[in-house]
C-alpha positions as CSV (number, residue, x, y, z in Angstrom):
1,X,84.7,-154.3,-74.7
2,X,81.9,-157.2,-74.8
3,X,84.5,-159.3,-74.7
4,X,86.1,-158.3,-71.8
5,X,82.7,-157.8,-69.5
6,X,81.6,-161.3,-70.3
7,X,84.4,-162.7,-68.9
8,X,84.6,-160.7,-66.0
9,X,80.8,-161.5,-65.3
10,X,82.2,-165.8,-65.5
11,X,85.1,-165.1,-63.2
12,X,82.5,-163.3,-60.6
13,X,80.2,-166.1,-61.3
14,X,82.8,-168.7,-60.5
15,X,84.3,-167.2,-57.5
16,X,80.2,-166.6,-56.1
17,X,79.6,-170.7,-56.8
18,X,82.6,-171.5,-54.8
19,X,81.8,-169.6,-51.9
20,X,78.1,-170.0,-52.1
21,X,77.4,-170.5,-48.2
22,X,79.6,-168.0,-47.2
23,X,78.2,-165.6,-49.8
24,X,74.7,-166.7,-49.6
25,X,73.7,-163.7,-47.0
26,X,74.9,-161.4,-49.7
27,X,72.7,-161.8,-52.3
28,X,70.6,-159.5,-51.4
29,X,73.2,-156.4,-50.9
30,X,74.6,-157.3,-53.4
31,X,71.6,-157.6,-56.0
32,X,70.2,-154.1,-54.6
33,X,73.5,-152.6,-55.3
34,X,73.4,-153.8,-59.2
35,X,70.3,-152.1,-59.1
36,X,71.3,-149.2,-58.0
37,X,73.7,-148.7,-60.2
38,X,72.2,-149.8,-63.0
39,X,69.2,-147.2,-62.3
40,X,71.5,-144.2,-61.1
41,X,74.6,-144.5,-63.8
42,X,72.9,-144.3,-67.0
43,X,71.7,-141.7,-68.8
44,X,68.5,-141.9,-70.7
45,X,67.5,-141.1,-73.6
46,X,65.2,-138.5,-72.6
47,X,67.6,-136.6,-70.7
48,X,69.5,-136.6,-74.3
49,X,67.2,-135.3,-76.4
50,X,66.5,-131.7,-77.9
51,X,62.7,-130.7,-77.9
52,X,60.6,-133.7,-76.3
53,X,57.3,-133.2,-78.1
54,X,53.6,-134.4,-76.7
55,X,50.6,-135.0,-78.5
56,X,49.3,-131.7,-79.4
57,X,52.4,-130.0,-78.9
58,X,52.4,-128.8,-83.1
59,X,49.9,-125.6,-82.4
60,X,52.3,-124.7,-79.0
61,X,55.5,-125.0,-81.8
62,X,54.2,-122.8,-84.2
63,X,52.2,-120.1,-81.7
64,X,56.3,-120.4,-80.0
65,X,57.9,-119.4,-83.7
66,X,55.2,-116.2,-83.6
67,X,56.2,-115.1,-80.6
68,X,60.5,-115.8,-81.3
69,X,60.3,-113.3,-84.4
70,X,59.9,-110.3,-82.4
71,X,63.1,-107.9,-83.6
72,X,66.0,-107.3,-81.0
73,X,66.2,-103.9,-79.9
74,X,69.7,-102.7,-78.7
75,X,71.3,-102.5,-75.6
76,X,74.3,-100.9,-73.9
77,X,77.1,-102.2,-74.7
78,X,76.3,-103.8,-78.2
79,X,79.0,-103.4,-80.7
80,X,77.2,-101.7,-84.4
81,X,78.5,-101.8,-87.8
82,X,76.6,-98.7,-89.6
83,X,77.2,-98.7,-93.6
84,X,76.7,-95.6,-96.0
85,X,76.7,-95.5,-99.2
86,X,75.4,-92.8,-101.9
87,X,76.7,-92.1,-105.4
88,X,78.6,-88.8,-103.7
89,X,81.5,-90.8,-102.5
90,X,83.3,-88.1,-101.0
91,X,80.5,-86.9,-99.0
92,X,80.0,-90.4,-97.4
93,X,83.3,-90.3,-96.3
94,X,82.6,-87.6,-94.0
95,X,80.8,-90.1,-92.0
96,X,82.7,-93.1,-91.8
97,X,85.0,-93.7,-89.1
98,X,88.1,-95.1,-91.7
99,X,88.8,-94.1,-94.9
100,X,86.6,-95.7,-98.3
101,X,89.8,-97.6,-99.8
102,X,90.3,-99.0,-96.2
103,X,86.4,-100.5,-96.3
104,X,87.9,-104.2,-96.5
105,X,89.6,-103.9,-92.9
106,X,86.3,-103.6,-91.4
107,X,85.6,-107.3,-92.3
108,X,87.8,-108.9,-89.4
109,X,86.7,-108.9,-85.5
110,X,89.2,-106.5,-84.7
111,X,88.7,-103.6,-86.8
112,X,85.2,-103.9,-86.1
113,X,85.6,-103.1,-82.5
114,X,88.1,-100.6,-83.3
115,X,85.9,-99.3,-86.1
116,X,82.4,-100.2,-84.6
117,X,79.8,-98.1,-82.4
118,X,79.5,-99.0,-79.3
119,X,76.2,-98.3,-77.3
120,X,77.6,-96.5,-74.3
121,X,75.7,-96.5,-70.6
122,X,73.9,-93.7,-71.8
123,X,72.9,-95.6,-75.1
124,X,74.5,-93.3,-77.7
125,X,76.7,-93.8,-80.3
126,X,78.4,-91.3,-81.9
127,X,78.5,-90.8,-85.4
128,X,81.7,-88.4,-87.1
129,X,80.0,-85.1,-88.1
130,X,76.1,-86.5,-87.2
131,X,77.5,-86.7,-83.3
132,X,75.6,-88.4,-81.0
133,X,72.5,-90.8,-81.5
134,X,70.7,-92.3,-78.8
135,X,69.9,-95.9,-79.9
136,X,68.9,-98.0,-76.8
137,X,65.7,-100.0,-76.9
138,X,65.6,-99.5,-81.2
139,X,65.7,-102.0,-83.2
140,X,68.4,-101.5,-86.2
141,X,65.4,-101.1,-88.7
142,X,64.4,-98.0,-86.4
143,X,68.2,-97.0,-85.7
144,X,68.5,-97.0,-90.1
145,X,65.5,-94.8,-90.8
146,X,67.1,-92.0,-88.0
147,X,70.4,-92.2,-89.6
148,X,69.1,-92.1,-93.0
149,X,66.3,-88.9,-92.3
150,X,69.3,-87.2,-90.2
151,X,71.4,-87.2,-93.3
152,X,68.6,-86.3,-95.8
153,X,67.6,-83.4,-93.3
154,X,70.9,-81.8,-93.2
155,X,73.5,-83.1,-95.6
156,X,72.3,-85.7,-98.7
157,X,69.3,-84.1,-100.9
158,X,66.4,-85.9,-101.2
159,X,67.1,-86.8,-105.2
160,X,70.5,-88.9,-103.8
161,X,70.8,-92.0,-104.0
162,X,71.3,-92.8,-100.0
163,X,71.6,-96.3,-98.7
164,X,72.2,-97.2,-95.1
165,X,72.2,-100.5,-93.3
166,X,72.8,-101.3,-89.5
167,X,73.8,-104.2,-88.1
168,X,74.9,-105.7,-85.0
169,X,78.8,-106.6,-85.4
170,X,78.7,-110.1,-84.6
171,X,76.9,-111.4,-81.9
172,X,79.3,-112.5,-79.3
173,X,78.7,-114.7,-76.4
174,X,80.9,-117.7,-73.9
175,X,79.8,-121.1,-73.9
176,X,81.0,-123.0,-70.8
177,X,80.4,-126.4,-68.6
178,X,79.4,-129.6,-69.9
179,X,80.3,-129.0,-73.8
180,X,82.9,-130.2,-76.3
181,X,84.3,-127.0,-76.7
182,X,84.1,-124.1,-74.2
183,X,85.2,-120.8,-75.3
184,X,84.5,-117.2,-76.8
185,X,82.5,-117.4,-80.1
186,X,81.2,-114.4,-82.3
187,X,78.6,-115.6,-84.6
188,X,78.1,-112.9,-88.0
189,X,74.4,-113.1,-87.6
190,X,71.5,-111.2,-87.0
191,X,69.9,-113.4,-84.7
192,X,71.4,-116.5,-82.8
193,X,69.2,-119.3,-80.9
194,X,70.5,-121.4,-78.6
195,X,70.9,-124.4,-80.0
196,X,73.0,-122.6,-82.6
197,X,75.4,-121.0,-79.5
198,X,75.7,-125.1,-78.0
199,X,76.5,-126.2,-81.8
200,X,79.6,-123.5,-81.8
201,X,80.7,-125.7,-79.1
202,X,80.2,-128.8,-80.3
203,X,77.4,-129.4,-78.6
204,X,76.9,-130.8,-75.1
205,X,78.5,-133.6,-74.1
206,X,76.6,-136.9,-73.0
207,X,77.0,-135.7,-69.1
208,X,75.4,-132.5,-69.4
209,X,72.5,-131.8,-68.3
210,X,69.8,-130.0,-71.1
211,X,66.7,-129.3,-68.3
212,X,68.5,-126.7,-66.8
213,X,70.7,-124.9,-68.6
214,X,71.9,-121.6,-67.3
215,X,71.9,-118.2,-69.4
216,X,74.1,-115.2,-67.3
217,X,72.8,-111.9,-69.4
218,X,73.4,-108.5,-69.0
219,X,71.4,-106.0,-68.0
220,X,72.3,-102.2,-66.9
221,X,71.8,-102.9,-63.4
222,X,73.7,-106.0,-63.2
223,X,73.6,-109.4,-64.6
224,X,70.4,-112.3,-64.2
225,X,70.6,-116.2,-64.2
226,X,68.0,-117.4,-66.2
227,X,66.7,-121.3,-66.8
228,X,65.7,-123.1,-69.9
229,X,64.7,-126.4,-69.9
230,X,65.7,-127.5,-73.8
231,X,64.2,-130.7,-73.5
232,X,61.2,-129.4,-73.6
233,X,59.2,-127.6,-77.0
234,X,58.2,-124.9,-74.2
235,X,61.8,-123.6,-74.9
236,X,60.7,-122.6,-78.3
237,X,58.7,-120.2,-76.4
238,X,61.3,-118.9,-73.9
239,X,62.3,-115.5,-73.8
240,X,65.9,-117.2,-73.2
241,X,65.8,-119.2,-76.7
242,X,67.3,-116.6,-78.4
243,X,70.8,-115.0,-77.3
244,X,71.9,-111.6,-76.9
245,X,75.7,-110.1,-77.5
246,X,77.6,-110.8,-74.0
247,X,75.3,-113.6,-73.1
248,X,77.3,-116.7,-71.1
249,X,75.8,-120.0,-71.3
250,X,76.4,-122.3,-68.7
251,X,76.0,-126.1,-69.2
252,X,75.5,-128.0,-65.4
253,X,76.7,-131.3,-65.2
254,X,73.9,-134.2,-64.7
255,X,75.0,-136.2,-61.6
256,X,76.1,-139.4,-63.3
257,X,79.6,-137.8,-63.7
258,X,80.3,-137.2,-60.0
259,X,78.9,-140.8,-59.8
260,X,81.6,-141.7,-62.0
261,X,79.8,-144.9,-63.0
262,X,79.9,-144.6,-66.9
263,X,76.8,-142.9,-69.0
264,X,75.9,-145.7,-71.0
265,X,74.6,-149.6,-70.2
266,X,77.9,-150.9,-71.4
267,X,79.9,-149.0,-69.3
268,X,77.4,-148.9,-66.3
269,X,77.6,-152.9,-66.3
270,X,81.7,-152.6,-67.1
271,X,81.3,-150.6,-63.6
272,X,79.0,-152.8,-61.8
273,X,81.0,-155.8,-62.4
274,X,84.3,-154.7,-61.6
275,X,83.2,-153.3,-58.0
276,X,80.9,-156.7,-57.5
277,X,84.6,-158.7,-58.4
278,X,86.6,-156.6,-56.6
279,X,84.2,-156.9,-53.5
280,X,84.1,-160.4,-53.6
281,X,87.5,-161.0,-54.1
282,X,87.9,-159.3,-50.4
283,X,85.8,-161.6,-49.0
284,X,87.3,-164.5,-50.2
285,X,90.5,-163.6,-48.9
286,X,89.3,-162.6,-45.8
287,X,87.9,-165.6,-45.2
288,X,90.6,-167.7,-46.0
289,X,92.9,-165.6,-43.7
């Protein structure tokens, strides 16, 4: 690639020394145009990199990790996988919505929408034989003591061994615009960050631009665009770092791609050189015609 620039750069070179009078005027058109290129094609390394950190910035990073542990509390529409367990096995499977030899099923990402609890507009699930439970704004902790008192109240005694755990059901969310791989992921974990969504799809891609990334989430009256800048350590901090089930996250484009002229030095100056050949190649023949 070296190769081939350098000797594009001697041809231009040679062509500019033999029409030096004719292309004298041009210098300066010409030499602002580099320029402009050079300064408007590339992308720099700050626009590439995750987290800039300032001086100082190491009490903002750890007063940002305090405030990212709150728990998520549910919302309409999440998708929960409820577990029960006691040492009456029969009595348990009262309550679950397939049959006990049948558990394993429940492991891939369609039986655990088929077989999941969804948080309905109301935010209640419904539990066989418990009915419904209203679960919208709790956080599973919360959601796992009600089940669990529920049942000891009315159906498990107190000397039982009872075990129940709540979880969301994968946290699924779309990644699109400026990454490797767009798509629908489900990640089986209790909390997702960003950074974690953008490495599902392989990350962004040189041309994307990580100052103003766009989060589409849902809320009961409607869905909200919200910005995070994540070249900044403030996005530590942002109530955006973490996702939420149903979250899309929109990568923008940074302008160098409608530009066209390559992201990198080499390919900027690849660029510049071929347009500054190709434009004096016209005028060389139009002069000679």
């Amino acid at each position: 690639m070296l190769h081939r620039i350098l000797l594009l750069v001697r041809k231009t070179y040679i062509c500019l020394l033999n029409n030096s009078t004719y292309l004298m005027n041009l210098k300066a058109p010409i030499s602002i145009l580099i320029i402009f290129f050079m300064f408007a094609s590339c992308v720099t390394n700050k626009e590439l990199t995750y987290f800039g950190e300032k001086e100082g910035d190491e009490a903002l990073i750890q007063q940002s990790i305090k405030l990212n542990e709150k728990p998520y509390r549910v919302q309409i529409g999440d998708l929960l996988s409820i577990s029960i367990k006691s040492t009456d096995a029969k009595l348990v499977a009262m309550f679950q919505p397939v049959a006990a030899e049948n558990a394993a099923a429940l492991q891939s990402e369609q039986s655990l929408y088929y077989n999941g609890f969804t948080v309905t507009k109301h935010g209640n699930i419904e539990i066989p034989i418990l009915g419904k439970l209203n679960v919208l704004g709790y956080t599973l902790d919360e959601i796992e003591e009600s089940i669990n008192k529920k049942l000891l109240e009315e159906y498990f005694n107190k000397a039982e061994d009872l075990f129940i755990v709540v979880k969301l059901a994968g946290l699924r969310f779309t990644v699109t615009g400026e990454v490797s791989s767009t798509g629908i992921y489900t990640l089986y974990q209790d909390r997702v960050n960003i950074i974690e969504a953008l490495a599902s799809a392989g990350d962004i891609t040189t041309v994307g631009n990580r100052k103003d990334v766009l989060i589409i989430r849902q809320y009961p009256q409607g869905q909200k665009i919200h910005h995070i800048d994540l070249t900044s350590v403030d996005a530590l901090s942002s109530p955006y770092y973490y996702i939420q089930p149903n979250d899309m996250v929109y990568v923008k484009p940074l302008k160098q791609k409608s530009l066209g002229t390559g992201t990198t030095l080499v390919q900027s100056i690849t660029t510049v050189v071929t347009v500054l050949s190709l434009v004096t190649s016209v005028l060389v023949l139009s002069r000679n015609l």
